[in-house]
C-alpha positions as CSV (number, residue, x, y, z in Angstrom):
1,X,0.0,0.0,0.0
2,X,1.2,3.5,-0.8
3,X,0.2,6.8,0.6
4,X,0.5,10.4,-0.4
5,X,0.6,12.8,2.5
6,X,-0.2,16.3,1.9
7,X,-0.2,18.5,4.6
8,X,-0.6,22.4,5.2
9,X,-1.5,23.7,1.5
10,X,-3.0,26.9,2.8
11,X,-5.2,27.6,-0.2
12,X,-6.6,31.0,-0.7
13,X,-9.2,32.4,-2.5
14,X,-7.5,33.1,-6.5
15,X,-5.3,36.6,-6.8
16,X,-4.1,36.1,-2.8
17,X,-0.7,35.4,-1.8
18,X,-0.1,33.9,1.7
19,X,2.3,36.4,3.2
20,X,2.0,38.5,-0.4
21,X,4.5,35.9,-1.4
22,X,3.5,32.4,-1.3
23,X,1.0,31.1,-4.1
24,X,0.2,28.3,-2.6
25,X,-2.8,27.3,-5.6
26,X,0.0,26.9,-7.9
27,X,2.5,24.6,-5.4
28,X,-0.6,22.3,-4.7
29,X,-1.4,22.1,-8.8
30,X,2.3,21.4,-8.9
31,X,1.9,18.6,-6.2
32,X,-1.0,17.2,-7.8
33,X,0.7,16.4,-11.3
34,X,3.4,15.1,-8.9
35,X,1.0,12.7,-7.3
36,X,-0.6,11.7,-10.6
37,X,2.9,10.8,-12.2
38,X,4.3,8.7,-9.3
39,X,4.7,4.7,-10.6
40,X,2.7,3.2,-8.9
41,X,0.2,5.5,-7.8
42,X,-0.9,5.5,-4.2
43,X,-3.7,4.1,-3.2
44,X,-5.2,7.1,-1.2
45,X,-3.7,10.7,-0.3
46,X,-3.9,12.0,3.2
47,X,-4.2,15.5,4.0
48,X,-2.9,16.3,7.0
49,X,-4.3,19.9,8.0
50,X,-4.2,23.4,7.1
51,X,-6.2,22.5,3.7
52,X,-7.2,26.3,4.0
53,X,-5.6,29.5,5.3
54,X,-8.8,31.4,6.5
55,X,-11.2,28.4,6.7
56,X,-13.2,30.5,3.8
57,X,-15.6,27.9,1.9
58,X,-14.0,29.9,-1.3
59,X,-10.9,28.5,-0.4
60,X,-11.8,25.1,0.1
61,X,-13.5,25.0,-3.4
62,X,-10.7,25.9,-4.7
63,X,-8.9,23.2,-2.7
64,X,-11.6,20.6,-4.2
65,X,-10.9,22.0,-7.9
66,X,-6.9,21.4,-7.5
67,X,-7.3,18.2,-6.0
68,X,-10.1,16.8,-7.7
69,X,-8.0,14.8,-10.8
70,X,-7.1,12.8,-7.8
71,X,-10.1,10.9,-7.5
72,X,-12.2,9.7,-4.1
73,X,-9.4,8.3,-2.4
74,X,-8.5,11.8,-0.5
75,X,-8.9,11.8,3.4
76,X,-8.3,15.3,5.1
77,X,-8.5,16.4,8.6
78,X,-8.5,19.9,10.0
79,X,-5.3,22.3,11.0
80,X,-5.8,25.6,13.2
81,X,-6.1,27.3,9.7
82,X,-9.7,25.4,9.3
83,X,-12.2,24.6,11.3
84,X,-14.2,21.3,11.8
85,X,-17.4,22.7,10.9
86,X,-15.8,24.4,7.7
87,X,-14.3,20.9,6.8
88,X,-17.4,19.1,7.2
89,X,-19.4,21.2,5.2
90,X,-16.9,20.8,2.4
91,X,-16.5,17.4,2.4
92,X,-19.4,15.5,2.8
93,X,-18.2,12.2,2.0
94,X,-16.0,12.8,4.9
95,X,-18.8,14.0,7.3
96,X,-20.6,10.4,6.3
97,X,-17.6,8.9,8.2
98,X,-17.9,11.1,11.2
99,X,-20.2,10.6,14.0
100,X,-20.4,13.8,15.6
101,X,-19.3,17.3,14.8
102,X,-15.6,16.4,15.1
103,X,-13.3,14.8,12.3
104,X,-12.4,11.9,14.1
105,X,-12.7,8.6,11.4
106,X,-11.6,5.6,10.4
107,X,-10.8,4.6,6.5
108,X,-11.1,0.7,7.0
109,X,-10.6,0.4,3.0
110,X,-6.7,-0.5,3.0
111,X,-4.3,-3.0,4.3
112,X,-3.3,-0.3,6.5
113,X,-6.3,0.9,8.7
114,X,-6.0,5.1,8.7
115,X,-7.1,6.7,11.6
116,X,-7.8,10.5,11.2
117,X,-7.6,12.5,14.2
118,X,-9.3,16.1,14.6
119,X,-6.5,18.2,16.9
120,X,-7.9,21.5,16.4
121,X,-9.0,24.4,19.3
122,X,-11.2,26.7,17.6
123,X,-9.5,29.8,17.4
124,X,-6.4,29.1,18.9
125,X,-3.4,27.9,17.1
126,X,-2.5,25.0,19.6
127,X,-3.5,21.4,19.4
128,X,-6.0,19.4,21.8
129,X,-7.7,16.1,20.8
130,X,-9.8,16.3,24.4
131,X,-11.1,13.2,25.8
132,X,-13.6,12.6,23.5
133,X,-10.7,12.5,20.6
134,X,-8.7,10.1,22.7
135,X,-11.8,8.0,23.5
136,X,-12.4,7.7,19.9
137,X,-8.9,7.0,19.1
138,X,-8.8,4.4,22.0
139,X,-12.2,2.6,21.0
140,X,-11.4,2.6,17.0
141,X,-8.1,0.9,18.1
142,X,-9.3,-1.5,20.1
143,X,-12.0,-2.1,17.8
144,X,-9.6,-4.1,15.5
145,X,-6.6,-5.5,17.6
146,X,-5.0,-7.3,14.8
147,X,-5.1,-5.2,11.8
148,X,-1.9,-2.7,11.5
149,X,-2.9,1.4,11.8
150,X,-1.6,4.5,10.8
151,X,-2.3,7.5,13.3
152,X,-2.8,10.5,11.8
153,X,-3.0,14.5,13.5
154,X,-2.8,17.6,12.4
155,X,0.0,18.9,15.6
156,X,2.8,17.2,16.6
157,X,2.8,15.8,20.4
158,X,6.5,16.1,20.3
159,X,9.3,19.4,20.5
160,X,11.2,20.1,17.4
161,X,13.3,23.1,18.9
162,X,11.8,25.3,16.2
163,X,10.1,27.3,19.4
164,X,7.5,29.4,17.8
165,X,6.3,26.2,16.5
166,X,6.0,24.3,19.7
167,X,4.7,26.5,21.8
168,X,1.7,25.3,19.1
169,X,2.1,21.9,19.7
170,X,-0.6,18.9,20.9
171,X,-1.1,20.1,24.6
172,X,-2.5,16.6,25.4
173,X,0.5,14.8,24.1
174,X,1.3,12.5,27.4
175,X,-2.5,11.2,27.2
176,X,-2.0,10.3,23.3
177,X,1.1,8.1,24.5
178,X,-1.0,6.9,27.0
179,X,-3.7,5.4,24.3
180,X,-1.1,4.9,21.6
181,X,1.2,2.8,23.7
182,X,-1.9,0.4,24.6
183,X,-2.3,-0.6,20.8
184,X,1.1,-2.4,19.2
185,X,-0.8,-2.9,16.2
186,X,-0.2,1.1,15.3
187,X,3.0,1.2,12.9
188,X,3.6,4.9,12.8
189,X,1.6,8.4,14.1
190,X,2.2,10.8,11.0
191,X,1.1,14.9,11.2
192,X,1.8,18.4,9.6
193,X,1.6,21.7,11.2
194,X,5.9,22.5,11.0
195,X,6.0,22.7,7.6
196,X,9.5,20.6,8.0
197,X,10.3,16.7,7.1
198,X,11.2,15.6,10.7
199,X,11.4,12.1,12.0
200,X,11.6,10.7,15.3
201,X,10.2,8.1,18.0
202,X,6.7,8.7,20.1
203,X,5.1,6.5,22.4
204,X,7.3,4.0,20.9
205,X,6.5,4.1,16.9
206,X,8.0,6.0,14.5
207,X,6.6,9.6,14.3
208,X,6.7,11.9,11.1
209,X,6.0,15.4,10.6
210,X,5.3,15.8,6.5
211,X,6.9,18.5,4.4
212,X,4.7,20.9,3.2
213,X,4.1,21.7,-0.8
214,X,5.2,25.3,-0.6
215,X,6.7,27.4,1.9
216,X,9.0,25.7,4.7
217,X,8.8,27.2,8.5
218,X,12.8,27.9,8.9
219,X,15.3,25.8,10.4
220,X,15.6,28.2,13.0
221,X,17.0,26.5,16.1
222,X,17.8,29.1,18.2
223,X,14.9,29.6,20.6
224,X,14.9,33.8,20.3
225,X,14.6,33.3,16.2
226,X,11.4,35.3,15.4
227,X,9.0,33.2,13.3
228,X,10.3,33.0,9.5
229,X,10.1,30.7,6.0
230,X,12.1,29.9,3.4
231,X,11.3,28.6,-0.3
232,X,12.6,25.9,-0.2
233,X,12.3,22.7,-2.8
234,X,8.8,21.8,-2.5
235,X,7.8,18.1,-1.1
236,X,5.8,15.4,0.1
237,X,6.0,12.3,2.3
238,X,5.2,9.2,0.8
239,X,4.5,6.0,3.0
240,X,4.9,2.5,1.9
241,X,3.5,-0.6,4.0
242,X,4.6,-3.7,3.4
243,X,4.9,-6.9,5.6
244,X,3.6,-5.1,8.8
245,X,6.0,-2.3,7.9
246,X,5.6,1.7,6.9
247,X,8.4,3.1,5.3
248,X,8.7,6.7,4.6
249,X,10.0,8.3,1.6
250,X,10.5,12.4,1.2
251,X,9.5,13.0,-2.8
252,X,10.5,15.9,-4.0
253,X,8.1,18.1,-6.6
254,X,9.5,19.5,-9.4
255,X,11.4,18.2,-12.7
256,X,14.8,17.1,-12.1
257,X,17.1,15.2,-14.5
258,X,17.2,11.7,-14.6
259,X,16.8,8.9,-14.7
260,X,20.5,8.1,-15.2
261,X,21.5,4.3,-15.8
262,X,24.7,3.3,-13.6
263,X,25.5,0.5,-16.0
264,X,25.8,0.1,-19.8
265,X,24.9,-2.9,-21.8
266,X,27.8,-3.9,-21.6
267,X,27.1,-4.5,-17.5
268,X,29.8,-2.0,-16.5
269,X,29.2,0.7,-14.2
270,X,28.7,4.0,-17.2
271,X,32.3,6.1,-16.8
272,X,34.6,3.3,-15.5
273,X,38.2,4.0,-16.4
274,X,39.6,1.9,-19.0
275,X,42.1,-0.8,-17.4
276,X,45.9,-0.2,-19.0
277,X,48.6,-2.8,-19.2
C-alpha cells in the first residue's frame, strides 16, 4: 500500500498570496501532477491539515478543484487554519464517516487501517484532541486489535526546537502516548503543522511530521529566532506498507534530470576508467 501525505497547503481564494508571497494554488497544482505521475500511484492521499488558510468555503472550493484529478481516495482532517465545521461542510463524504461534529474517522478500506484525528482548538493555534478524541482513538483501536494502523493528527505531540512552533504543539500529548502505547498494532503516528520533514520516536512508533508543498517554516534553532520561512524545494511524504512495515519516503516536486543508468549494456558501471597494461 502507498500513501500520499499532503499537509498544510494553505489555499486562498484566486489573486491572494499567503504572506503576499506564497501562491500556494499553484504549489498544490504542482503537487497534484506530482502525485498523478508517481509509478505506482498511491492508493489514497492523506491531507494532513491546514487544507485552507482562512477556513473560507471559497478556499476550500478551490482546494476541491486542484485536488479533484485525484479521485475519491483523498482523506483530510482539519489544522488551526480550518475549522471542523468548515471541513465538514466541504467534504461531505468525509462528514458520512464522522459521528459527531468532530473529524475523528476511520478509512477501514486499506491493508493499513487510517485513523484521522481532529487536533484542532477553535481559534487558537494550539492542538487538543480532548477526551472525547482520545476516547475515539482508544475505542477505533481496540476495535480491531489485529489489523496494522496508521495514526494521523494535524499537531505534533512532540518538541522540534523550532520554538515558535512548539509552543503550538498537541497540549494533550502525554494522554495520546497513554492510548497509543496500549495498541502495538499502530505502525507509525504521521502529522503536519511544522511545515519541515522531521522524524523521530513517540510513544514508541515512529513519528513523522510531513513536508509541506510550498513554503517551509525555517530551520531556526535558536529559541529567540522570530517566526520566518524559506522557499525551499517543495515536497511530500510518501509512506509504503509492506509486511507489517511503513516506510517513509520524502519526494520531492519539481522536474529534475534523470533517470541516469549506472551500467551500460555492456554490465559495466557508465564512466569506469579503461584498465591499462
Amino acid at each position: 500500500m502507498l500513501i500520499a501525505q499532503l499537509t498544510d497547503t494553505h489555499i486562498r481564494r484566486p489573486g491572494d498570496l499567503a504572506y503576499g508571497v506564497v501562491d500556494t494554488a499553484a504549489y498544490l497544482e504542482a503537487a497534484v501532477a506530482h502525485i498523478l505521475a508517481l509509478d505506482p500511484a498511491p492508493d489514497a492521499v492523506i491531507v494532513t491539515g491546514d487544507l485552507t488558510d482562512f477556513d473560507d468555503p471559497r478556499e476550500y472550493d478551490r482546494f476541491h478543484a486542484i485536488t479533484a484529478p485525484l479521485g475519491a481516495a483523498l482523506f483530510p482532517i482539519p489544522g488551526n487554519h480550518d475549522s471542523s465545521a468548515g471541513l465538514l461542510a466541504a467534504f461531505p463524504q468525509i462528514a458520512a464517516r464522522c459521528a459527531g461534529a468532530r473529524v475523528n474517522y476511520v478509512v477501514e478500506d486499506f491493508p493499513l487501517r487510517l485513523v484521522m484525528l481532529d487536533s484542532t482548538v477553535l481559534g487558537r493555534p494550539h492542538g487538543q484532541l480532548g477526551e472525547d478524541g482520545l476516547a475515539f482513538l482508544d475505542a477505533a483501536l481496540a476495535a480491531a486489535p489485529d489489523r496494522p494502523a496508521l495514526v494521523a493528527a494535524h499537531h505534533p505531540p512532540f518538541l522540534t526546537g523550532i520554538r515558535h512552533m512548539d509552543v503550538q504543539n498537541l497540549f494533550d500529548a502525554a494522554a495520546l502516548e497513554a492510548v497509543l502505547r496500549r495498541h502495538p498494532q499502530v505502525v507509525a503516528f504521521t502529522c503536519g503543522h511544522v511545515h519541515r520533514a522531521v522524524t523521530t520516536s513517540f510513544a514508541g512508533i515512529a513519528a513523522t511530521i510531513g513536508p509541506a508543498p510550498a513554503h517551509s517554516v525555517s530551520l531556526a534553532l535558536d529559541p529567540a529566532a522570530p517566526p520566518t520561512f524559506h522557499m525551499e524545494p517543495p515536497s511530500l511524504s510518501l509512506h509504503r506498507f509492506a509486511e507489517g512495515r511503513l516506510v517513509t519516503h520524502r519526494s520531492f516536486i519539481g522536474s529534475f534530470s534523470g533517470p541516469h543508468p549506472f551500467f551500460g549494456p555492456d554490465g559495466k558501471a557508465i564512466g569506469t576508467p579503461a584498465r591499462t597494461a
